[in-house]
Every structure is written in structure tokens, then in C-alpha cells.
C-alpha positions in Angstrom: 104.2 163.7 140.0 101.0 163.6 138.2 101.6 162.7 134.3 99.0 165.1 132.2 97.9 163.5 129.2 97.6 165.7 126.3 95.8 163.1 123.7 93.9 160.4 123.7 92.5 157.8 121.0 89.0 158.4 121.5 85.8 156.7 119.9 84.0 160.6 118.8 80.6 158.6 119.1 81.0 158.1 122.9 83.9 160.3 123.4 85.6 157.3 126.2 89.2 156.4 125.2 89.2 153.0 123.0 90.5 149.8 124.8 94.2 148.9 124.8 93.8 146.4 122.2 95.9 146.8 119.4 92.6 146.6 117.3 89.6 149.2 118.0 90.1 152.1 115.6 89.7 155.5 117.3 90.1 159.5 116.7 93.5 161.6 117.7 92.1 164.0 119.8 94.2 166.9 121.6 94.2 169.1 124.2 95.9 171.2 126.7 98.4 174.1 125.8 100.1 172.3 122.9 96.4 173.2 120.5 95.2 176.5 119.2 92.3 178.5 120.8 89.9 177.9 117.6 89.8 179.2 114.2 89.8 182.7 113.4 86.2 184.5 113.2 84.9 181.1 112.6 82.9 180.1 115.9 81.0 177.3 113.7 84.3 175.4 112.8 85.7 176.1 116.4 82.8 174.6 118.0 82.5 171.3 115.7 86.6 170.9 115.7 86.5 171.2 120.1 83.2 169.5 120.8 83.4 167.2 123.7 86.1 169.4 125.0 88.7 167.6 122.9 90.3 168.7 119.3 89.2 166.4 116.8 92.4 165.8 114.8 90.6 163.5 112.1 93.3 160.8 112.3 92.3 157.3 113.3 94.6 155.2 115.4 94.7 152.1 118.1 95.8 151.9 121.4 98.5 149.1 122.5 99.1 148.3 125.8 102.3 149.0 127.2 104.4 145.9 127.8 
């Protein structure tokens, strides 16, 4: 079975997922079914909150490797 992942930590300069480190700071970003389609009759804010093909939550966090 094939594991979907529905967010990433992301750098939103390169959009490639931060290393494992414990220490590089990264974006939340979402997708999948679990996010809304965009904002309502505003195609501007839609496009600037998905770009990349992600949903730019705002939120910084690190990745740590799994032990």
C-alpha cells in the first residue's frame, strides 16, 4: 500500500521539502482532499495561497527524522 502524503515542510523559495534535520525552517504546506478548492470569488488569493500546486498554510516548521 502506497502511503499518500498530504503535507510537506517545504522551503516556498524552491518549493523541495527541507532536509530531515531538526533545524532548516520550512512552510506547512497541504494538499489533497483534506484542503478547500480556493476562496470564494477571489481568483487572486486562490492563486497566491495554491501556487506551486501546494496550500501555503503560513506556518513554519522542521522536519526530524524518524528514529
Amino acid at each position: 500500500m502506497r502511503r499518500s502524503r498530504i503535507f510537506r515542510v517545504i522551503d516556498p523559495e524552491t518549493m523541495e521539502p527541507v532536509p530531515d534535520d531538526g533545524e532548516t525552517i520550512g512552510e506547512l504546506m497541504f494538499r489533497g482532499n483534506v484542503v478547500m478548492k480556493g476562496y470564494l470569488k477571489n481568483p487572486k488569493a486562490t492563486e497566491a495561497a495554491f501556487r506551486g500546486g501546494w496550500f501555503h498554510s503560513g506556518d513554519l516548521g522542521v522536519r526530524h527524522r524518524d528514529k
